[in-house]
N, C-alpha and C positions, 0 to 999 in steps of 0.2 A: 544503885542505892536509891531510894524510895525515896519521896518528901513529901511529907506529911503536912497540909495544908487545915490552919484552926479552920476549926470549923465555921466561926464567923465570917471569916474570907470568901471561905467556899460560898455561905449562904448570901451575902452580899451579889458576889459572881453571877448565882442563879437567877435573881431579884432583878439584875441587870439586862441579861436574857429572856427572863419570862413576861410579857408584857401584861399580863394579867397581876401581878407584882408591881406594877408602875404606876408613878401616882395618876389620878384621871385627866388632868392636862397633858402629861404626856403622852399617854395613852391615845387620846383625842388627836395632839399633832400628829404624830407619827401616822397615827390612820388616816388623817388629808394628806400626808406625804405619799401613800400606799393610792391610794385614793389620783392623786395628781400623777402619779406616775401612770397607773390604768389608763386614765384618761385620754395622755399622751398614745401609751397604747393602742387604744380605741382608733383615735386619729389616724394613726397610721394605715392599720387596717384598714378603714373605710378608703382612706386614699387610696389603697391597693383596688380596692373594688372598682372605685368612681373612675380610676383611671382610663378605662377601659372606652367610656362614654366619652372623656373631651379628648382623648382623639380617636374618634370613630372617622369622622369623616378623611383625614388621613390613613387613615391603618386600611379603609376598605376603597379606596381610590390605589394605593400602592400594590394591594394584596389581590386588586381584584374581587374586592368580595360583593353578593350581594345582600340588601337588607334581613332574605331570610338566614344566610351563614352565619351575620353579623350576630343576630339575633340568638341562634343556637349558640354561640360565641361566648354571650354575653349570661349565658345559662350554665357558661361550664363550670365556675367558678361556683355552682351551688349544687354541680352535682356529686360531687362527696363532701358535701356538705354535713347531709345530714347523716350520712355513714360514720364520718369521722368522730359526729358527735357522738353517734349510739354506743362508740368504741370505746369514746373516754369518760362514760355515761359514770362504770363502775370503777375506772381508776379514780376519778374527781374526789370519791369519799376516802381514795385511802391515799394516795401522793399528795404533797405540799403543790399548795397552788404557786409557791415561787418555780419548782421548777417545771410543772406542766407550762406555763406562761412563758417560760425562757425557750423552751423548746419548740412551740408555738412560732413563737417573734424569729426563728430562726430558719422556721422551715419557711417562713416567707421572702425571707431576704434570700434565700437557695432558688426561691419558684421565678424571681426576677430576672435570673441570668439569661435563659436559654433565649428569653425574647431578643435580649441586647445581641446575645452572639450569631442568633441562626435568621430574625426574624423572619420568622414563616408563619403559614398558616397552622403546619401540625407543631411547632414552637408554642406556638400561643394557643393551644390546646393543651397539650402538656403542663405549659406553667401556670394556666389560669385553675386547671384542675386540679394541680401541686398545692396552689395558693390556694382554694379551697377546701382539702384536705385537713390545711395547716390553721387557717382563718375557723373551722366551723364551731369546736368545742373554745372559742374564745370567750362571748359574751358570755356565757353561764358559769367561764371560771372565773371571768373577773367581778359578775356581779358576787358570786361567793366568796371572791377575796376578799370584796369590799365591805359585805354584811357581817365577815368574824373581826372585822375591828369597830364594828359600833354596835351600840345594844338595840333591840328590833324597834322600841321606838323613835329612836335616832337613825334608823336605815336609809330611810328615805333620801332622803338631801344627797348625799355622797353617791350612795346609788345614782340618781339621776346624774350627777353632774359625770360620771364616770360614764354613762350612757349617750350623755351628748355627744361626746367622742366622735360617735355617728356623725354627725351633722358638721362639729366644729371642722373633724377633719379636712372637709372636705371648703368649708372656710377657708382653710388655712392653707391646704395645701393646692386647690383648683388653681387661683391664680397661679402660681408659681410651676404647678405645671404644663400650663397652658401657655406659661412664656418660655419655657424649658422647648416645646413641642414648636413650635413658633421660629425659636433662636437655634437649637442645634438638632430637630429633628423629631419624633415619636420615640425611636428608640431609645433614645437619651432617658427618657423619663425613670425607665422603667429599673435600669438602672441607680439611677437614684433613691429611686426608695427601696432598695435593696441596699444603699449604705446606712439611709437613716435609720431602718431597721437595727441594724448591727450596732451603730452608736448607743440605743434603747436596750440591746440587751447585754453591753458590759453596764452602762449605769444599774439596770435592773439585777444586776449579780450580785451589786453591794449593796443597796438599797432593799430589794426585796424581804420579806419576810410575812409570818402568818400571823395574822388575830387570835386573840384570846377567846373571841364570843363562839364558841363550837357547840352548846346545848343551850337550852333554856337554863339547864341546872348550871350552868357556868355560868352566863348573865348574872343571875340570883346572888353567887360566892361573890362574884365581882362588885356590882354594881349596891349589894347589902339591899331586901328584902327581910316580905314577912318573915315570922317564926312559923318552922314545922307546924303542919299540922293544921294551918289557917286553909283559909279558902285561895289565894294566890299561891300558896303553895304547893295543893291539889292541881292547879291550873297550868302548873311548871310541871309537874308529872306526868298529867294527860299527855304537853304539848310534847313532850320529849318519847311516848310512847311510839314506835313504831308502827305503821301502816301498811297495807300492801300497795305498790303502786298503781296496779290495777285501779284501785279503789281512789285512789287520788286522781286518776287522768279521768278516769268515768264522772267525776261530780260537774255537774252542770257551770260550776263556777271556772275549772279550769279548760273545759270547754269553749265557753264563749270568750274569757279573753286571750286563748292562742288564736282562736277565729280571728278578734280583730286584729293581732298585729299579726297573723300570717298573712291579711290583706294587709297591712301597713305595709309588711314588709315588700308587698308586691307592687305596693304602690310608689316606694322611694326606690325600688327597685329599676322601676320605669322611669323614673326620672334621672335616676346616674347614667342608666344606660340610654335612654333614650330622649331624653332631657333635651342636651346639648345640640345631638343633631336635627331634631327637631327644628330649635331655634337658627341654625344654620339652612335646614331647607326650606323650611316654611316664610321663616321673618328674612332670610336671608344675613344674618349675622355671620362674621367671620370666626374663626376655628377661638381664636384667643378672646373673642366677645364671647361668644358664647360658652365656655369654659370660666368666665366671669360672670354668667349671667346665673349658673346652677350655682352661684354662691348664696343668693337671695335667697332660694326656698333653705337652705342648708344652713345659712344665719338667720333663718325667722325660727328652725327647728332645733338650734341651740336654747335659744330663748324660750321656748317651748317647752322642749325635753328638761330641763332644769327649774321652769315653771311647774309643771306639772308634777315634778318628784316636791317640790318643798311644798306646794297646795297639800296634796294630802298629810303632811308632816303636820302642817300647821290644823287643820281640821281635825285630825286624831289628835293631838294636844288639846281640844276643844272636847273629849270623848266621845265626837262623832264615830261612829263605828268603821270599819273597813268597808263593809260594803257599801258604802255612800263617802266613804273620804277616798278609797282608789277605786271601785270598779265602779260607780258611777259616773267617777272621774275620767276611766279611760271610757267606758261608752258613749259618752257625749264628745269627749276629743275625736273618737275614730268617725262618729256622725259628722264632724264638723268638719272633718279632713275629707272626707267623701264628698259633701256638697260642694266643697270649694273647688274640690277639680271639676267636677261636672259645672259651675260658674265660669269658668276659668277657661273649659272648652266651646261653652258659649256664648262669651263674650264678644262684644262687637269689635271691638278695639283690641291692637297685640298690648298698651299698657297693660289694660283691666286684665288681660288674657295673665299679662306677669303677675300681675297682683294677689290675683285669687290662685296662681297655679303657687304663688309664695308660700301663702297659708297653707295651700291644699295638700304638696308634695313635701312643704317644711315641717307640720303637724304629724305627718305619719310615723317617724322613726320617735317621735315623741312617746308614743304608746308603746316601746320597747322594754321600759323600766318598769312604768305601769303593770307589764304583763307578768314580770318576772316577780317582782312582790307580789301580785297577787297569786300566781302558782307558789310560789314560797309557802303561803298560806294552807295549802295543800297538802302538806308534807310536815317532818319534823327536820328541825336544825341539823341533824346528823344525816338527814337523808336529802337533803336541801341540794347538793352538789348533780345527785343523778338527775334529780328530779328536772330540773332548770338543765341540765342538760339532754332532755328528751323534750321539754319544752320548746327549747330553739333551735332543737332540731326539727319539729314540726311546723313553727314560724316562720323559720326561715327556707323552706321549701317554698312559701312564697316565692323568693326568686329564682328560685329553680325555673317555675315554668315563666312569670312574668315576662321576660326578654321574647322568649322564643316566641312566645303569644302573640306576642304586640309585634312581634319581625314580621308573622305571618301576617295578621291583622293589614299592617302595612302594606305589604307587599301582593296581597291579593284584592287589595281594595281599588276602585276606579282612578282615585290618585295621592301621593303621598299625604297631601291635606285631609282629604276624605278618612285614611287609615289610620292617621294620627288623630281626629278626633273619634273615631267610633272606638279604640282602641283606649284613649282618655275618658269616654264616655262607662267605658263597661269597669274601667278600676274605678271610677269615681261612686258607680251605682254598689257595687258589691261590698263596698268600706261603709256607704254613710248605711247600708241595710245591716249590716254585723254591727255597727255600733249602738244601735236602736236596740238591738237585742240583748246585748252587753249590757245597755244601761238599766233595761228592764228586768234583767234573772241572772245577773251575779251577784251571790251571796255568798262570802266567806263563813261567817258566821253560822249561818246554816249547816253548810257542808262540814266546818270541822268540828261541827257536834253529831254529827252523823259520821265522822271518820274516829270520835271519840279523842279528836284531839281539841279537846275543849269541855270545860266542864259547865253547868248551869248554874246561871248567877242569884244568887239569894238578892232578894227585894232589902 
């Protein structure tokens, strides 16, 4: 027998669920709860990645390995990378990003085992390749998690803070694996973060859910706008008109700022993985200092990466345009992160050497979020999802080759010192040159009146 539910109830019910329906406070929590959970997400991941660097110097003492193994080693973990992303390029616009993310968080806590049980060499091929597989289409689906629960001029802030993830993680969880590594072993480690994962993805089972913000024309219902027919309202049409992608990856604007964080990423690349050991054979630092020492550049790049997302926030509130509140933004950050390493490897002294290499290697995952608003930009809301995921699949091929680079660099040079800094010297040169260039010919603006997602402003 049927039961018939008044209709009131029913509509209540919906109003409950549909978060586009909820008053704007709510609305607003809820999306830093979504927001704080990515974050957490973010962290982990990165810990996946960095773990690889604080213990290198045990993993290739045990294993046998030499700097250049290490190094290809250290690549594996990006090389379906960006396969993975290409893959989840066209699910991203039609699956809930709750459960792409759950699935994600889970193939990484699966890639953790094989090292604990077999540790080997073709063990930690396997799983760092698994983990990358699982790691690639992450960032592009949590910055779109994070952009359909706030409206585009409120993106910024949350975006970044979701993006430091990068950095924090590696705050947060360095020490603690670097005394893990120390107290019962390398393999221990690995381990571990293969349960924290699993604790993140039953919370994310109940927690999880989507945003409201999915067009420009949803903003507008939401958020209450002009009337039809106005000039804001033409602007919401353009922005929501489809584009080819072709025609969004070819505009010069999204060009140069995949350029600089494909160097960031090559640049923080080299510091997880090569970072540590560095500080171990150079400064001569012990395994668990130096696994405390990569916490510095990675808490100066919390502070950064969450700097840099609310600066432009707050300058577009000022109606400073986009092209000078983020891509001017990031091409002066990726300048800045390139000189300091190039400072940083020649300085006299190992403080000054940490200081600058703080800024130098902490600055660069800073340009992560940067990059992705500004490809954003590139695209419509509805196409947002592929877009940003062919974006960081191009970015993050930085670390594809970075490791191996620098293994070679190393390992062919007159002596470890010698390889480590001409190897410092060529990421440092190639970031502060892409960011010059960034700063001087990215134009959003430009380009999406020329992709016709934008219309021309009456005086």
């Amino acid at each position: 027998m049927a039961i018939d539910i008044p209709p009131h109830i029913a509509a209540d019910a919906d109003d409950r669920r549909d978060p586009a329906r909820w008053s704007p406070r709510k609305r607003n929590a809820y999306g830093w709860t979504i927001t704080g959970m990515l974050l957490v997400l973010m962290m982990i991941s990165w810990a996946d990645k960095a773990i690889l660097g604080i213990v290198a110097v045990p993993i290739m003492k045990d294993l046998n390995l030499t700097t250049e193994q290490f190094g290809l080693l250290g690549s594996a973990v990006f090389m379906l990378f960006g396969v993975a992303q290409l893959v989840a390029a066209p699910i991203a616009n039609r699956v809930k990003s709750k459960w792409i993310l759950l699935v994600l968080c889970l193939i990484w806590s699966v890639a953790q085992v094989p090292i604990f049980v077999f540790a080997s060499l073709p063990a930690l091929w396997f799983s760092r390749l698994l983990l990358g597989a699982g790691e690639g289409p992450l960032a592009p689906i949590s910055m779109h998690a994070t952009y359909k629960w706030f409206p585009a001029a409120r993106s910024a802030a949350p975006a970044a803070v979701t993006s430091s993830g990068v950095t924090l993680g590696i705050v947060a969880f360095a020490p603690v694996l670097a005394w893990i590594t120390a107290e019962f072993g390398w393999r221990a480690t690995f381990i571990f973060l293969a349960m924290v994962g699993v604790v993140w993805a039953v919370a994310w089972i109940f927690v999880g859910k989507e945003g409201p913000y999915t067009s420009a024309r949803a903003e507008r219902e939401i958020d209450g706008g002009a009337a039809e027919g106005d000039e804001d309202a033409s602007a919401a049409v353009a922005a929501d008109t489809k584009v080819s992608y072709r025609r969004s990856f070819a505009t010069p604007t999204w060009l140069l700022a995949v350029l600089c964080s494909f160097l960031g990423y090559w640049t923080f690349t080299v510091a997880t993985t090569w970072l540590p050991a560095y500080f171990e054979t150079v400064h001569g630092a012990t395994t668990q200092q130096a696994g405390s020492l990569i916490t510095l550049p990675a808490l100066w790049g919390t502070f950064a990466t969450i700097g840099l997302g609310v600066l432009p926030q707050r300058l577009a509130a000022r109606g400073i345009p986009t092209r000078r509140s983020r891509g001017l933004v990031l091409g002066l950050a990726a300048a800045f992160a390139g000189i300091m390493v190039i400072l940083g490897t020649l300085a006299p002294v190992s403080w000054l050497a940490v200081l600058f290499f703080t800024f130098g290697f902490g600055t660069a995952p800073a340009l992560f979020a940067l990059t992705y608003l500004v490809a954003s930009e590139t695209t419509t809301v509805g196409q947002r999802g592929a877009v940003l995921q062919v974006t960081n699949a191009v970015l993050t091929a930085g670390g594809l080759f970075a490791p191996a680079v620098v293994g070679i660099i190393i390992g062919r040079a007159a002596s470890e010192t010698v390889g480590y800094a001409n190897a410092f010297l060529l990421t440092g040169g190639m970031l502060s040159v892409a960011g010059v260039l960034g700063a001087l010919f990215i134009n959003q603006q430009r380009d999406r009146l020329r992709l016709g997602l934008d219309v021309a402003r009456t005086a």
